[in-house]
C-alpha positions in Angstrom: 140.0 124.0 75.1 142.8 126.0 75.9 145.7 123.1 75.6 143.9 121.9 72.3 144.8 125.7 70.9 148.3 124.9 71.5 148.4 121.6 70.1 146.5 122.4 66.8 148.9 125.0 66.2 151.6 122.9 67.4 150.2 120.4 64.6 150.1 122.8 62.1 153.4 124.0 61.9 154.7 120.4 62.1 153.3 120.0 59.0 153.8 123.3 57.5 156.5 124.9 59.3 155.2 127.9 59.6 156.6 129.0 62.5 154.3 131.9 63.2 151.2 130.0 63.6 153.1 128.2 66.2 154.7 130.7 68.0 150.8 132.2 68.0 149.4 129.1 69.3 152.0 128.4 71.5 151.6 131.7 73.6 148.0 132.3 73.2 147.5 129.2 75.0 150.1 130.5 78.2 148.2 133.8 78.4 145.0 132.0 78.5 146.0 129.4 81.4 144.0 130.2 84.3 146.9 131.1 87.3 148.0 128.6 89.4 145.3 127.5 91.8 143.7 126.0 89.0 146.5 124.1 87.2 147.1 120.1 86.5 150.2 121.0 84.2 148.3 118.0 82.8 149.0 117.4 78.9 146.5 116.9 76.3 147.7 113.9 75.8 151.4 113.1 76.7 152.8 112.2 73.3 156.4 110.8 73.1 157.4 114.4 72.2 159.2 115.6 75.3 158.6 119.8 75.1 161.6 121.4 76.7 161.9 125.0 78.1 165.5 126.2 77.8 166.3 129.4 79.2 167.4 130.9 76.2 168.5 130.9 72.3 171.4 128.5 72.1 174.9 130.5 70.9 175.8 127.2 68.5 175.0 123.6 68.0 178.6 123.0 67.4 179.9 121.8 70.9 183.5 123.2 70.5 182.3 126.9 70.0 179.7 127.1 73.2 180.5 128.0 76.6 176.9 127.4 78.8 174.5 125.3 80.4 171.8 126.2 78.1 173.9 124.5 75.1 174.7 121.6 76.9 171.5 120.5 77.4 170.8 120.4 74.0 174.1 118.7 72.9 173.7 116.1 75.5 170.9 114.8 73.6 172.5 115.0 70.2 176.3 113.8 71.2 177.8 111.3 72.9 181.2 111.0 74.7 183.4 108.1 75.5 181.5 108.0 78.6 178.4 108.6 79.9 177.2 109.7 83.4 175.3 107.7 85.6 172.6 111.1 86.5 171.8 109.2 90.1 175.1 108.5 90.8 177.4 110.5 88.9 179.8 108.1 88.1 181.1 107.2 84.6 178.9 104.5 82.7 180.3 103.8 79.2 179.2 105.5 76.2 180.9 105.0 72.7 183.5 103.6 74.6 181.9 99.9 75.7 184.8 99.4 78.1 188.3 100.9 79.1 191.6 100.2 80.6 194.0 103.0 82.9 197.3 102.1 83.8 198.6 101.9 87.1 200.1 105.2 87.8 196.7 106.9 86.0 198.1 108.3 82.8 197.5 106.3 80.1 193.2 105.0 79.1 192.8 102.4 76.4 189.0 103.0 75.0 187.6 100.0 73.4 184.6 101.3 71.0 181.9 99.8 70.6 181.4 98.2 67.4 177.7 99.6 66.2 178.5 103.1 67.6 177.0 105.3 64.5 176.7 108.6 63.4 173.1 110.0 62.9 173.8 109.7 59.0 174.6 105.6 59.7 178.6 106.2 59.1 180.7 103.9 62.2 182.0 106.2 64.9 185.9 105.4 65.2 188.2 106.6 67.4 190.0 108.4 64.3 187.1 110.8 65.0 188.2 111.2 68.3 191.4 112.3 67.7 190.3 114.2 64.8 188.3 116.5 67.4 190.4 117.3 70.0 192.7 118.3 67.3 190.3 120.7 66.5 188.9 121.5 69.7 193.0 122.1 70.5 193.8 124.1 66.9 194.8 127.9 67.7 192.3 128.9 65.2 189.5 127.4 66.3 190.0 129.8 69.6 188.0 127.3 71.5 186.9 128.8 75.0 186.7 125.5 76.8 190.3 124.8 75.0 192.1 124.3 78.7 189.2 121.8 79.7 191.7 119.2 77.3 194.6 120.4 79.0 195.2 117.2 80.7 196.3 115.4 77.8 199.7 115.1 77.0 201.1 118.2 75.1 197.9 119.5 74.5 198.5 122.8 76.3 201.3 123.7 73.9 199.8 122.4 71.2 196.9 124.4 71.7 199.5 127.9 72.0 201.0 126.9 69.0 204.6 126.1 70.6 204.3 122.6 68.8 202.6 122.0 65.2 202.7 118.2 64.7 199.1 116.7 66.5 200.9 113.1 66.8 202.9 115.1 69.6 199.5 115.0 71.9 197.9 112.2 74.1 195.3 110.6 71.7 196.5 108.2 69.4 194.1 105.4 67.4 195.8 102.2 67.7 193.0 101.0 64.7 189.8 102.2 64.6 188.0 101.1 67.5 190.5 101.6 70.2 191.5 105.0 71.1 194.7 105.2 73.6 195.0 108.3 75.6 198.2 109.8 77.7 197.4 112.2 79.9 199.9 115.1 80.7 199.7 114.0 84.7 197.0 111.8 86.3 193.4 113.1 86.3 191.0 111.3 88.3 188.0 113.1 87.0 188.7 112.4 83.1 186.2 110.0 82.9 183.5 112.3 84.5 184.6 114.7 81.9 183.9 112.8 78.9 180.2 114.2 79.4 181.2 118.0 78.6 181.0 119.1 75.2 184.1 120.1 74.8 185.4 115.9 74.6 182.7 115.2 72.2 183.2 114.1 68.9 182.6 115.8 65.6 182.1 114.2 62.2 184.9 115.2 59.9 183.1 114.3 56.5 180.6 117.0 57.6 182.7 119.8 59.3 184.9 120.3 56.0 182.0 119.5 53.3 181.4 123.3 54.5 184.4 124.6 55.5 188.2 123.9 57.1 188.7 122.2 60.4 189.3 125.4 62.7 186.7 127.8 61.1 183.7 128.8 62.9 180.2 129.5 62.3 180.0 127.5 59.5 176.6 126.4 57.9 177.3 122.5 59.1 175.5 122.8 62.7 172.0 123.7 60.6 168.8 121.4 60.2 169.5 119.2 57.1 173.5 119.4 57.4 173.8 118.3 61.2 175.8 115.0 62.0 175.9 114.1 65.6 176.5 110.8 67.7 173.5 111.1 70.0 170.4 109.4 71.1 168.5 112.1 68.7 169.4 114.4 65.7 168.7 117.3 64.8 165.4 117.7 62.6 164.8 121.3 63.0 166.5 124.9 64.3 164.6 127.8 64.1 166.1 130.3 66.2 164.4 132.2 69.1 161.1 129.5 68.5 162.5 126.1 68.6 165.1 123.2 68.3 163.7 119.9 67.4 165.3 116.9 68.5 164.0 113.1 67.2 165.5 109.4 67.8 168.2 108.5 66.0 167.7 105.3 65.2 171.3 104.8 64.4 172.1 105.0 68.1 173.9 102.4 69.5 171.1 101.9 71.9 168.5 103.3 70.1 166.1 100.3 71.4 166.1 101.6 74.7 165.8 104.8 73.8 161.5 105.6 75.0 161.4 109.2 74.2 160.0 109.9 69.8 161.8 113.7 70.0 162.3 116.4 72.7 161.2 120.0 71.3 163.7 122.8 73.3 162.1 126.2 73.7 164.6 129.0 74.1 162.1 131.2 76.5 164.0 133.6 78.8 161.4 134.7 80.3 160.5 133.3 83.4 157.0 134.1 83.9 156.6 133.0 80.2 157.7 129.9 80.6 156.1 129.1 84.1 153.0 130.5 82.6 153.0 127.9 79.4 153.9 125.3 81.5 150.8 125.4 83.8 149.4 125.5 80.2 150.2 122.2 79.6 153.0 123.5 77.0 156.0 122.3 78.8 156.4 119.2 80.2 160.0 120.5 82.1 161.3 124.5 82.7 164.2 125.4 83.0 164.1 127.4 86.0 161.0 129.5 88.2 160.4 132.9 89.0 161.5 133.7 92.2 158.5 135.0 93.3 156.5 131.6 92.4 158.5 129.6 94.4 156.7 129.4 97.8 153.2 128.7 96.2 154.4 125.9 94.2 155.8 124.8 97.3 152.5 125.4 99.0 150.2 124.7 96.8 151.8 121.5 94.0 154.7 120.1 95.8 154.5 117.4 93.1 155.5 119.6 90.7 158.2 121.9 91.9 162.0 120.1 92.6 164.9 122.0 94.7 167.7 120.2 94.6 171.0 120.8 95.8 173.5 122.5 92.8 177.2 122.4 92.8 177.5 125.9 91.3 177.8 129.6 92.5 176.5 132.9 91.1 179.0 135.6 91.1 179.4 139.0 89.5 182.3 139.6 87.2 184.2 143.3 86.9 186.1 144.1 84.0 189.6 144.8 85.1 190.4 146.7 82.1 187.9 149.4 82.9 188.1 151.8 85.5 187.1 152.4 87.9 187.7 148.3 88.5 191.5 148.6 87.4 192.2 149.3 91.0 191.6 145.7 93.3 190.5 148.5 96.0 187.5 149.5 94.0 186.6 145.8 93.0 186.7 144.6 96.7 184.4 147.5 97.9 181.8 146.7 95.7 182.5 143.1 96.8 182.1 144.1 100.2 179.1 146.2 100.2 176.9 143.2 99.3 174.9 141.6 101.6 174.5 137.6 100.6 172.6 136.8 103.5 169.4 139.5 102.7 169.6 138.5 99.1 169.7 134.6 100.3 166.9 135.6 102.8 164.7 137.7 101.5 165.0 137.8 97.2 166.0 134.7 96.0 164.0 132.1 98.6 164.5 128.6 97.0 167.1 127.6 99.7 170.2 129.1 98.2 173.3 130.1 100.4 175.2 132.9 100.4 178.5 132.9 98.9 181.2 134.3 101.3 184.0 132.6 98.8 183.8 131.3 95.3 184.2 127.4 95.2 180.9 125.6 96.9 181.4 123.8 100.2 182.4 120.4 100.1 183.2 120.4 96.6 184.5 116.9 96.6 185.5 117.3 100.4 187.1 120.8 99.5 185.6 123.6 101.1 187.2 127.7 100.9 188.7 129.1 104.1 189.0 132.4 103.1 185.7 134.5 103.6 184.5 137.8 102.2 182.7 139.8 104.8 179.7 141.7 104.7 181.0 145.4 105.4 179.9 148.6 104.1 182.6 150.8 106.9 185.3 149.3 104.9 184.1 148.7 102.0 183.6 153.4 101.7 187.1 152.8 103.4 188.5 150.8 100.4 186.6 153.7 98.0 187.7 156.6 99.6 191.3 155.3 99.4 191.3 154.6 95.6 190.3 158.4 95.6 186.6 158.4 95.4 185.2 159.1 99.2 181.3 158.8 98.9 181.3 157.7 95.5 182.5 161.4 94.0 183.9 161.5 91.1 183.4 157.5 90.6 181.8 157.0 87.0 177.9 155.3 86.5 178.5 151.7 87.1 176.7 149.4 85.0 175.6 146.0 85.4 174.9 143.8 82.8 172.7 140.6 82.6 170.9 138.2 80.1 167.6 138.8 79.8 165.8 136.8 82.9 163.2 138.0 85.7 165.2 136.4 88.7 168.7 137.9 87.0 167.0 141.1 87.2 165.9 141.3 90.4 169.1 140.5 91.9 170.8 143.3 89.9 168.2 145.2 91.2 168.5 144.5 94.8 172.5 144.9 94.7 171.5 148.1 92.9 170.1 149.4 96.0 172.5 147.9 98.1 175.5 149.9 96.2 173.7 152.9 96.4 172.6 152.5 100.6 176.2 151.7 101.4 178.3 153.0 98.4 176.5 156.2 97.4 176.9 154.7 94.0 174.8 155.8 90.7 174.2 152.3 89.4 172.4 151.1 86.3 171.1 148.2 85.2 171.6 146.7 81.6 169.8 143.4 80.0 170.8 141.7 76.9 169.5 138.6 75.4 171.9 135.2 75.1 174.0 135.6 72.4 174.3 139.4 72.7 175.4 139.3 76.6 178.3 136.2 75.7 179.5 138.6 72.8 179.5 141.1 74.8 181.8 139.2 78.0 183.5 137.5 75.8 184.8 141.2 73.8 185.2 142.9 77.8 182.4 145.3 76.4 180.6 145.6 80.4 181.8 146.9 83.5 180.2 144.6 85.7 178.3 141.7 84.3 176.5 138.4 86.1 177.4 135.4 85.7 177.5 132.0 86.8 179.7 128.8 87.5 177.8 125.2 87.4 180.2 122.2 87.8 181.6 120.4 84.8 183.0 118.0 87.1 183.1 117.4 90.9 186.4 118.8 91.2 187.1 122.4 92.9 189.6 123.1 90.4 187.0 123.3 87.7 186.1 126.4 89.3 189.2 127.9 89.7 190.8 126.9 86.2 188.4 129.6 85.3 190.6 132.4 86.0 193.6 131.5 84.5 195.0 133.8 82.9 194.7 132.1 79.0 191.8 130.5 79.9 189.0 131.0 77.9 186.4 131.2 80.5 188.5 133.8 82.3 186.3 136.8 81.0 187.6 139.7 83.5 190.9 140.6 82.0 192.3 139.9 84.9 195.8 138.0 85.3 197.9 136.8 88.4 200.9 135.0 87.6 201.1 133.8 91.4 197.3 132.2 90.9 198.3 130.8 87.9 201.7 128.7 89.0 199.6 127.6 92.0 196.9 125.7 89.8 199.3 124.6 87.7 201.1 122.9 90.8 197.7 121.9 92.1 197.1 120.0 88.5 200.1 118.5 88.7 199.5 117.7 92.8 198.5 113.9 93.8 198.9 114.6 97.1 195.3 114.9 98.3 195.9 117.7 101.6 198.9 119.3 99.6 197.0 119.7 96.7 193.9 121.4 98.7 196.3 123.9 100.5 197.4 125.3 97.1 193.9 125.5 96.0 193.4 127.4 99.1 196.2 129.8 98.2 194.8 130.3 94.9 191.3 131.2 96.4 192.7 133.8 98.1 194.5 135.5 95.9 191.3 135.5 93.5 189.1 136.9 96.4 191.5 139.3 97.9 192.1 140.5 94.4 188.4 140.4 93.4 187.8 139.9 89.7 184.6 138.7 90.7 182.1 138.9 93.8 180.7 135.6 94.7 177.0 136.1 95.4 175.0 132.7 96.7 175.5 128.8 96.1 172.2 127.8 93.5 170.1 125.0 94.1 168.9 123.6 90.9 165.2 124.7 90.8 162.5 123.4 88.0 159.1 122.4 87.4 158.3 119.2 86.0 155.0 117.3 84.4 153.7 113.9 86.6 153.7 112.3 82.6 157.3 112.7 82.6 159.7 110.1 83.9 162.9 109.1 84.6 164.6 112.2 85.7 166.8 112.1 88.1 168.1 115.6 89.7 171.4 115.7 90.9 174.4 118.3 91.6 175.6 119.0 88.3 172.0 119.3 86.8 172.6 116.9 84.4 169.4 115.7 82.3 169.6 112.1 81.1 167.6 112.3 78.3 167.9 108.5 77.2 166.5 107.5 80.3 163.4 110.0 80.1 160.1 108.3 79.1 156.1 110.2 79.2 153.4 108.1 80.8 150.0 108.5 79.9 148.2 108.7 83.7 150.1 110.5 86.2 150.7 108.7 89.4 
């Protein structure tokens, strides 16, 4: 009786929205689950309602203002790019775009739309929406973080810094409305593996300025009953910190393949929460698991648990702007005194590997040659030099993280590994979603956790990061010898030269030590026997058109 609790409740506020009674329902039935030995994570039944856990609140439904992993899921289901991603394979499929054309020396893409691509309100998507996006995902105003992530068209860089005002200036031009030409500013053979990231998708203009200008944010158009999108589903309902609701949009272009009714997203951050309600029957896919549940769902329901190899890394930044970590020396000794390989061993325990550089090995046949040690001798060395031997005199050191149970008990563990080998009075500081991105974005931490998942298979994705414009960069930290070197590698077709000034620019960001790479993720979730059609893969990117629930489990 304990899954028909959360269903009736479930029902109720379908019909009433009263969110309460959900939210009542929803987590009387996790606390009521017996513990894992008894669980089915069977559903009571499977509807066509796919029920999402998803880390956290969203920051935004606009996909030009968001900057994480927990948004993109979301936006994935209700926006679509010129092209799609194969989730098996990882190569392009075509989205809007039915079909496309690249000149010979890779710098100019013909798009061809498709015909019955349609907004969620029925309106034809056109490649004048296209251009009209990346406009505004490129205007100054907007302040865009993922701004640089266009940088490969043509002129869209200075456009972007406002050294050029006229947008016909830039690669994306509409020769009519249904084919979209693109000239990029040098070749870029990932751009059509990019056209999945939110930052390429397209925006519907009648909507952005029925409620404000092009480049303002945080305006009212990205709520329930304003939403436009281009997606397999539209938004029907946002109630923040409870729920998004997602349904089929039946104005899809392919909306006749299209086997899921809606996906629910719930923005639970806490781990054991969300483990718990989905051994309720809640859930039919988490977002993550608590560390310490690992190894019995590996024991115990193999069926349910997947591990799967993750082209990302999990790092710690240091704000560069505060002291103590102004001064490299400081930043590299607190680099140095942690040890990846006991977190790797004996914390974390779902197969990740440490991280004794930044980019993940064989990142498209790249792989770091500079290492950072493990070495607590030189590391005090490195301290006592910057003038505080044993720690004295060195101010509290704080760490900040979003609120999550495994993000904790990593800061907790390199808490007492700066104290063993550091001396250092550490403490540790959580803050939900929105807060904790306000608060990197602003430089308002000292030392903050953080993480980098993939937008494409390239290891400049990673890098790009800490350029010093780039939006993502989130340090204060600047190097005008790392920057000329990725803007050589961009500009680089030569495959061994251009992964010798990647090198370069790996070492000058580990030696210099904005950040302290921690451990290479594997992508870790549970996931109902109803559901269907998921296909894990290195970026940990969810289909959702290809997802279907099945009554029996297999």
């Amino acid at each position: 009786m304990i899954l028909m609790i959360g269903c009736v409740a479930l029902q109720r506020e379908r019909a009433s929205h009263s969110r309460s009674a959900w939210r009542c329902g929803f987590f009387l039935a996790a606390a009521l689950a017996g513990y894992l030995g008894g669980c089915s994570a069977s559903l009571d039944p499977p509807g066509a309602i796919l029920r999402v856990g998803n880390g956290a609140e969203v920051q935004n439904l606009d996909p030009h203002l968001v900057s994480g992993v927990t948004e993109h899921r979301v936006l994935t289901a209700l926006f679509e790019g010129l092209a799609d991603m194969d989730a098996a394979t990882l190569q392009p499929v075509p989205g809007v775009a039915a079909s496309w054309e690249i000149s010979e020396d890779g710098l100019v893409y013909v798009f061809y739309l498709r015909r019955d691509a349609r907004w969620s309100n029925g309106d034809p998507v056109t490649a004048h929406d296209f251009v009209y996006s990346w406009r505004r995902m490129l205007s100054p105003a907007l302040a865009a973080e993922y701004a640089y992530l266009l940088y490969c068209l043509k002129n869209a860089r200075v456009f972007n810094e406002g050294r050029i005002a006229d947008f016909s200036e830039v690669g994306a031009k509409a020769l009519d409305d249904y084919t979209l030409e693109v000239t990029l500013e040098h070749p870029t053979p990932y751009f059509l593996g990019m056209q999945t990231h939110y930052a390429w998708f397209p925006v519907h203009r009648a909507t952005i300025e029925r409620f404000g200008r092009m480049d303002e944010r945080d305006t009212p158009w990205t709520r329930a009953g304003n939403h436009v999108g281009n997606g397999p589903f539209k938004l029907e309902a946002w109630w923040p910190n409870e729920m998004i609701r997602a349904m089929k949009n039946d104005y899809y272009w392919n909306a006749s393949a299209i086997r899921l009714d809606g996906i629910q997203f719930y923005p639970i951050d806490n781990q054991q929460t969300e483990e718990r309600s989905f051994r309720a029957g809640e859930l039919h896919l988490t977002s993550d698991i608590p560390i310490s549940k690992v190894e019995v769902y590996q024991r115990r329901h193999p069926e349910l648990i997947t591990i799967q190899p993750y082209c990302g890394v999990y790092y710690y930044r240091m704000n560069t702007t505060r002291p103590p970590f102004t001064d490299a020396r400081v930043r590299r000794a607190f680099s140095l005194a942690i040890d990846r390989e006991e977190l790797a061993k004996n914390v974390l325990k779902g197969g990740e590997q440490p991280a004794f550089h930044y980019t993940p090995p064989d990142t498209a046949g790249y792989t770091a040659e500079h290492r950072i040690a493990f070495d607590p001798a030189q590391a005090r060395a490195l301290l006592a030099e910057a003038g505080y031997p044993n720690s004295a005199g060195l101010p509290m050191v704080e760490i900040l993280y979003n609120t999550s149970e495994n993000h904790k008990r990593i800061a907790e563990a390199i808490q007492r590994m700066w104290k063993r080998h550091l001396n250092a009075d550490v403490r540790l500081i959580n803050q939900d979603w929105k807060v904790y991105l306000v608060s990197m974005n602003t430089l308002d931490y000292a030392v903050a956790r953080s993480g980098w998942i993939a937008d494409v298979l390239d290891p400049i994705n990673f890098l790009e990061c800490f350029l010093s414009e780039g939006g993502n960069n989130r340090t204060g930290w600047s190097s005008p010898a790392f920057d000329a070197l990725i803007h050589q590698a961009y500009r680089e077709a030569d495959t061994a030269r251009r992964a010798r000034l990647l090198q370069e620019a790996e070492r000058i960001l580990l030696d210099d030590a904005p950040i302290a790479p921690i451990y290479f993720y594997t992508w870790k979730f549970l996931k109902s026997p109803h559901l269907k059609g998921v296909q894990p893969n290195a970026l940990g990117y969810f289909r959702w058109a290809d997802m279907r629930l099945e009554e029996d489990a297999p």
